[in-house]
C-alpha positions as CSV (number, residue, x, y, z in Angstrom):
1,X,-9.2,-16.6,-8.8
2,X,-9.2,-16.9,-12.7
3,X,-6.0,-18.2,-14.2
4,X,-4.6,-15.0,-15.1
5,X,-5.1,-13.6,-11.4
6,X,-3.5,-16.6,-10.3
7,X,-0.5,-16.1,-12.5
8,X,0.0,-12.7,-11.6
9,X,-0.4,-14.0,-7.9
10,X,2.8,-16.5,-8.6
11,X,5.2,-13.9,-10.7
12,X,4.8,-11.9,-7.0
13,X,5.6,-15.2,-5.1
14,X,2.1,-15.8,-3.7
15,X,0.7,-19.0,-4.7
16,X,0.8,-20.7,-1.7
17,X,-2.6,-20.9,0.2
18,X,-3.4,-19.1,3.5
19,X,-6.5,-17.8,5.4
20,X,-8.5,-19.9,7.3
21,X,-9.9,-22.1,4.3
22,X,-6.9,-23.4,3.5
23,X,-6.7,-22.5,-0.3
24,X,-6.0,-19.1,-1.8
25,X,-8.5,-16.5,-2.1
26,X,-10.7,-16.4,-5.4
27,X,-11.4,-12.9,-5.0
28,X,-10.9,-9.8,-3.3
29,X,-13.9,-10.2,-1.4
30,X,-12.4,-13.3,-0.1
31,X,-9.0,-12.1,0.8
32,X,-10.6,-9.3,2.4
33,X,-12.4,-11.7,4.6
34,X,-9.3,-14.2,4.6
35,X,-7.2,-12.0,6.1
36,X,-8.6,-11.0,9.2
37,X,-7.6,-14.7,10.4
38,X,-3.7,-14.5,9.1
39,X,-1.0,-15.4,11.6
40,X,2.0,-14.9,8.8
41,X,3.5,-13.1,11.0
42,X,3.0,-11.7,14.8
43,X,1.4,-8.4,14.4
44,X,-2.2,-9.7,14.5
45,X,-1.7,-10.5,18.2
46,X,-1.8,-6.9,19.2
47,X,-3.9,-4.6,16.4
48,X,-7.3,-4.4,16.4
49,X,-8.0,-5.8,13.0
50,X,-6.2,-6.4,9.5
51,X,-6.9,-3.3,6.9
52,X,-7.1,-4.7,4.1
53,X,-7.1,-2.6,0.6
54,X,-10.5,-0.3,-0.4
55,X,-10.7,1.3,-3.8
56,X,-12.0,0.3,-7.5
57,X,-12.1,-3.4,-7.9
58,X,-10.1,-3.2,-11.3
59,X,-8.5,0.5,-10.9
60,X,-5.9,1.7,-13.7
61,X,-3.4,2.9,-10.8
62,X,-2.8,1.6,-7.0
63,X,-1.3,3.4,-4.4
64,X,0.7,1.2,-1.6
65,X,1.4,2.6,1.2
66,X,3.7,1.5,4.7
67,X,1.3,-0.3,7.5
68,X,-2.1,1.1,9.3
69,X,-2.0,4.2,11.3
70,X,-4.1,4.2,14.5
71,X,-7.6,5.2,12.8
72,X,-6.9,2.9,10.3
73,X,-6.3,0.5,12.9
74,X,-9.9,1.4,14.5
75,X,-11.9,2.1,11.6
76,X,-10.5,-1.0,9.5
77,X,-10.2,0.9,6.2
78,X,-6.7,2.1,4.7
79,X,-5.5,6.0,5.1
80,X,-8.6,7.4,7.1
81,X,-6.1,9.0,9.7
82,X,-4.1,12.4,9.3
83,X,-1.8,10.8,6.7
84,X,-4.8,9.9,4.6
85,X,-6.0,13.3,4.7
86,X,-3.1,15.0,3.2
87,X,-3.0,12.3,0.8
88,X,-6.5,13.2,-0.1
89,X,-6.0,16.8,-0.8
90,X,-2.6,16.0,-3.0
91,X,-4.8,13.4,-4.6
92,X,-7.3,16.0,-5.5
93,X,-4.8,18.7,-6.7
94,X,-3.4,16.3,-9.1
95,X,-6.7,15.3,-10.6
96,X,-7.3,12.2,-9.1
97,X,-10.7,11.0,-7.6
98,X,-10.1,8.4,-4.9
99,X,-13.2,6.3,-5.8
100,X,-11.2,5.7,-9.0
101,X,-7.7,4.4,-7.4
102,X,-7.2,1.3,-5.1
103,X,-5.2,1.8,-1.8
104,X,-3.8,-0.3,0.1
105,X,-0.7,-1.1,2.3
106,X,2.2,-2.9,2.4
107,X,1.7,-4.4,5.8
108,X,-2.1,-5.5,7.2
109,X,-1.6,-5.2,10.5
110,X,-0.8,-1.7,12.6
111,X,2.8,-2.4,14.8
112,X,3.0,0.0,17.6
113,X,4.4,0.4,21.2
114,X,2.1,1.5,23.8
115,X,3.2,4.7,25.3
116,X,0.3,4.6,28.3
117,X,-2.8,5.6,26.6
118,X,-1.3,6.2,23.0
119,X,-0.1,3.5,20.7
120,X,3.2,4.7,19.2
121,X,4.2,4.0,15.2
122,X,6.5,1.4,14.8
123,X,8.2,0.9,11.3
124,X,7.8,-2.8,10.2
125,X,11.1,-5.4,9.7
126,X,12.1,-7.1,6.7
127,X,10.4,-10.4,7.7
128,X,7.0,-8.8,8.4
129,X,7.0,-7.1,4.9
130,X,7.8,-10.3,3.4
131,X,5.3,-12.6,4.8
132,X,2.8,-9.7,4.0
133,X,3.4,-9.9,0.4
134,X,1.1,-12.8,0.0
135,X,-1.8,-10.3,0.9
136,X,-0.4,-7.7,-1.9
137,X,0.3,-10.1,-4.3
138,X,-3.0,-11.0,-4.0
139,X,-4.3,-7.6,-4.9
140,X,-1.7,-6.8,-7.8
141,X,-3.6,-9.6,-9.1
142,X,-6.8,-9.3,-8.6
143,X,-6.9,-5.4,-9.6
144,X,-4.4,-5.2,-12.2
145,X,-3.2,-1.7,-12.3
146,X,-1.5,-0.3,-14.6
147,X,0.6,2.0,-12.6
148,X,1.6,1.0,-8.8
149,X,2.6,4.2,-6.5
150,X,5.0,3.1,-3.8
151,X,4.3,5.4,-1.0
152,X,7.5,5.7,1.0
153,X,10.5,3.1,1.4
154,X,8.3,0.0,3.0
155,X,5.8,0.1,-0.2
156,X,8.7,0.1,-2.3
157,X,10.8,-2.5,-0.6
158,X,7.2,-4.9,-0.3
159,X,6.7,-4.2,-4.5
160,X,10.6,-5.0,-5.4
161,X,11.3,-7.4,-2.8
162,X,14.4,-5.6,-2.5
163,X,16.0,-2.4,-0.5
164,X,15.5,0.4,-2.4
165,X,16.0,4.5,-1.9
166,X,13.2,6.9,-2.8
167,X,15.5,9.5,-4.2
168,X,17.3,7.1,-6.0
169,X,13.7,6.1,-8.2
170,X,12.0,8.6,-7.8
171,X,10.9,10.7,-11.2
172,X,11.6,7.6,-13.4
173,X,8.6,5.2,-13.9
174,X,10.4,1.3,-14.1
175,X,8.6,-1.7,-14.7
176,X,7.6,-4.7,-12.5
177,X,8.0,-8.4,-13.8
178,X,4.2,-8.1,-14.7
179,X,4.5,-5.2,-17.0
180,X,2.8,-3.1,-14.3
181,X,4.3,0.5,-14.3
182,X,6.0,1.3,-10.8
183,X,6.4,5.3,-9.4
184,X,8.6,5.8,-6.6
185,X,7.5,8.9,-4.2
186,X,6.9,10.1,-0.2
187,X,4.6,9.0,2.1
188,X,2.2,11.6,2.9
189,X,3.0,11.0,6.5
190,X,6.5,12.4,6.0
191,X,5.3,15.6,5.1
192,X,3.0,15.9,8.8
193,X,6.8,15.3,10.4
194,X,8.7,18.1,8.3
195,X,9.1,21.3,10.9
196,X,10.0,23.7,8.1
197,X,6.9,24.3,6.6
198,X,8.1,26.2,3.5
199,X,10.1,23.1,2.7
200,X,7.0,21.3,3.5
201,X,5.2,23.1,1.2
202,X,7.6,22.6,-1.9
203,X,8.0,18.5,-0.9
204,X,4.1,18.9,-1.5
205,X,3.9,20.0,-4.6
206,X,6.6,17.2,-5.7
207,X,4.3,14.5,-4.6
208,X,1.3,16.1,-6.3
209,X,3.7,16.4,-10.0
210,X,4.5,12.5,-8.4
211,X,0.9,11.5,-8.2
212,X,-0.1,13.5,-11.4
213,X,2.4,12.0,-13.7
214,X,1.2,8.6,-12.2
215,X,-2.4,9.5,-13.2
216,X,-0.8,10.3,-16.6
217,X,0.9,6.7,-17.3
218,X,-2.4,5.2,-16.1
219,X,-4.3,7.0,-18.9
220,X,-2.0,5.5,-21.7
């Protein structure tokens, strides 16, 4: 990690080392690899694998999103399940190509509770999202986006370090301690759990003006 990665890594409280090596990561490469052996917290005892970010090494906008689903769990890569395919057509209605973007999570590790053969979402705690932030720290620094997308209340929480209400951000772009533009909207997952589709359908379309405007601050 150069000095300025390392810098960005300390303004998000991350420069102590972790990972199996004992020092911190010098790239994402590295912390991809670094992380599979974290025990920060106790979620690696029971998911498959840590899903770590995927996207454009030095993309102009990040999404964050909560934790891994159960694909994402499987497959090791980040919103590859039926979340990440909503997330994919909004993405593509508001003129964004995902090869561009870096995604991510808030959390590494998938926390469920088995329900016999299916593993059941479990939201993650305050301390879990905290000893996580070492991992996104990390990749604030490392990619340096100029826009951040907190994807529900978790992402948001993990990026402030502070409770915070969607409706309460949401619409109006604030900045982070590193200068990096933050945008407050939904988790595509919230729109799989509406049951009126018509308001559905008009939540959409407020995430896609969410993810367009976002694709708009990253430009300048």
């Amino acid at each position: 990690m150069g000095a300025g990665d390392k810098a960005m890594a300390e303004q998000h409280g991350h420069a102590n080392p972790a990972g199996a090596s004992g020092e911190a990561p010098e790239s994402l490469a590295e912390a991809r690899r670094e992380v599979q052996t974290c025990r920060r917290c106790d979620l690696n005892r029971d998911a498959t694998q840590a899903v770590f970010g995927a996207g454009a090494a030095r993309a102009a906008l990040m999404l964050v999103g909560e934790q891994p689903g159960d694909q994402e769990d499987l497959q090791g890569l980040p919103f590859v399940g039926p979340a990440g395919r909503v997330l994919e057509g909004a993405l593509q209605e508001a003129g964004i190509a995902r090869e561009d973007i870096y995604l991510t999570n808030a959390v590494k590790h998938f926390k469920f509770a088995p329900r016999g053969k299916n593993r059941l979402h479990q939201k993650p705690n305050a301390g879990e999202i905290q000893a996580c932030r070492f991992w996104l720290g990390l990749e604030l620094g490392f990619v340096r986006p100029k826009v951040v997308v907190a994807l529900g209340a978790t992402a948001l929480r993990a990026l402030l370090e502070r409770n915070a209400t969607i409706s309460s951000l949401r619409g109006t772009p604030m900045a982070l301690e590193n200068g990096t533009k933050l945008i407050a909207t939904i988790h595509p997952s919230f729109l799989l759990r509406m049951p009126d589709r018509e308001r559905a359908e008009a939540e959409r379309q407020r995430f896609i003006e969410d993810l367009t405007a976002a694709r708009k601050l990253a430009l300048h």
